[in-house]
C-alpha positions as CSV (number, residue, x, y, z in Angstrom):
1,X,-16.5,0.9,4.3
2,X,-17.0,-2.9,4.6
3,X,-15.2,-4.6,7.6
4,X,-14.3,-8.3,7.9
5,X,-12.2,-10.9,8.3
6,X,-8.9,-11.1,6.3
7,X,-9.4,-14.3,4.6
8,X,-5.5,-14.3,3.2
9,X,-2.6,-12.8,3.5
10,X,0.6,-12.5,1.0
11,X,3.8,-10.8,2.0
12,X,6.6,-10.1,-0.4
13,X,9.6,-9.7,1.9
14,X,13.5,-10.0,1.5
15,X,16.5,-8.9,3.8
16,X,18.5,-7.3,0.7
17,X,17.2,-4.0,-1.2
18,X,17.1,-3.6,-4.7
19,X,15.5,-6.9,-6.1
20,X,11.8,-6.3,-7.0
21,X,10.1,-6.9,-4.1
22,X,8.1,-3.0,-4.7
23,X,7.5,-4.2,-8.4
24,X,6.3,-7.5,-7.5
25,X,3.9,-6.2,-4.8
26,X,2.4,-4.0,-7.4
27,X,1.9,-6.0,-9.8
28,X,0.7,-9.2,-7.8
29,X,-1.9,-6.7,-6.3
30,X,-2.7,-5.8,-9.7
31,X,-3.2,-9.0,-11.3
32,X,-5.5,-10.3,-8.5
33,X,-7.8,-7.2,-8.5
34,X,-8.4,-7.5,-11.8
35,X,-9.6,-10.9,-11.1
36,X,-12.0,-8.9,-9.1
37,X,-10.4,-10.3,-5.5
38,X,-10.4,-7.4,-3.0
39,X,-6.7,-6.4,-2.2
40,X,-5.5,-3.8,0.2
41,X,-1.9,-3.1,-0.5
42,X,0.4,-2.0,2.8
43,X,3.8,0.0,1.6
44,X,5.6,-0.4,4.9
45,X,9.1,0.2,3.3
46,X,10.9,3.1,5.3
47,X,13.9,3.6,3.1
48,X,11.7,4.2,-0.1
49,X,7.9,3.6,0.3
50,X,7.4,4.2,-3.3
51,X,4.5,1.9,-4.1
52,X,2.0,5.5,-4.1
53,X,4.1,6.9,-6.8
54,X,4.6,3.3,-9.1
55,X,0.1,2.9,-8.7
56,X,-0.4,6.7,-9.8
57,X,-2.1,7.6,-6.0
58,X,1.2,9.7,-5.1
59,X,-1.2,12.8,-4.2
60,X,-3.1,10.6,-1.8
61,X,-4.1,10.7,1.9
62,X,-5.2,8.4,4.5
63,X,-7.7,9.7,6.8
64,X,-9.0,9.1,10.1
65,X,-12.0,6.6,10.5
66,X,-13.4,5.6,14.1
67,X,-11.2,4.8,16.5
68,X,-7.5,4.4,15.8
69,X,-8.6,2.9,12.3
70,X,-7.9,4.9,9.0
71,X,-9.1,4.9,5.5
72,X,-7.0,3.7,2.7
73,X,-6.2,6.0,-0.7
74,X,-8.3,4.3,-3.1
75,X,-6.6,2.9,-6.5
76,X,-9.3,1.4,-7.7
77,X,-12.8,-0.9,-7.0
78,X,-11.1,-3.4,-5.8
79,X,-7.6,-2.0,-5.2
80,X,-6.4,0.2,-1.9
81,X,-3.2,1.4,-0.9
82,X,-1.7,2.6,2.8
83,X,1.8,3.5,2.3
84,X,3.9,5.1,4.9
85,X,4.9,8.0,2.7
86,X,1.3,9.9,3.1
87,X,2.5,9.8,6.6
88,X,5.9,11.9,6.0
89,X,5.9,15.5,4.4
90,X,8.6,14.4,1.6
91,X,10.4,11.3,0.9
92,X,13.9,13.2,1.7
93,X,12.5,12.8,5.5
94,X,14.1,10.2,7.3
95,X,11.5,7.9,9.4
96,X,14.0,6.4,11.7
């Protein structure tokens, strides 16, 4: 696993549910790896982290890597995903 700096960051945020912000995520982090940037995706969304399920990793896991570090599910070369949801046992579990 290669280690660095995080040379940008992009969030796609908004205080009301229901507009997009999951599909725009997806496909923003889509676009730009297929440019062949690296992007590591973070699904922090705790009423519905869907963003496993909509990139086909669903069956995923993160695993444990050094010291309070873990590995992201892989998408693809230049695509990774860490989505709250590998860290529940169904999506019917409430995080809160």
């Amino acid at each position: 696993m290669k280690t660095g700096k995080i040379k940008n960051y992009l969030l796609v945020f908004s205080g009301k549910g229901g507009v997009g912000k999951s599909t725009v995520a997806v496909n923003l982090a889509i676009t730009l790896a297929k440019k062949g940037l690296k992007v590591d995706l973070l699904d922090a969304d705790i009423h519905g982290p869907n963003l496993a399920l909509m990139l086909g990793v669903q069956d995923g896991a993160v695993f444990p890597y050094g010291e309070n570090q873990i590995l992201p599910v892989e998408v693809n070369k230049n695509l990774s995903l860490v989505s709250i949801a590998y860290f529940i046992p169904n999506l019917d579990t409430p995080i809160i």
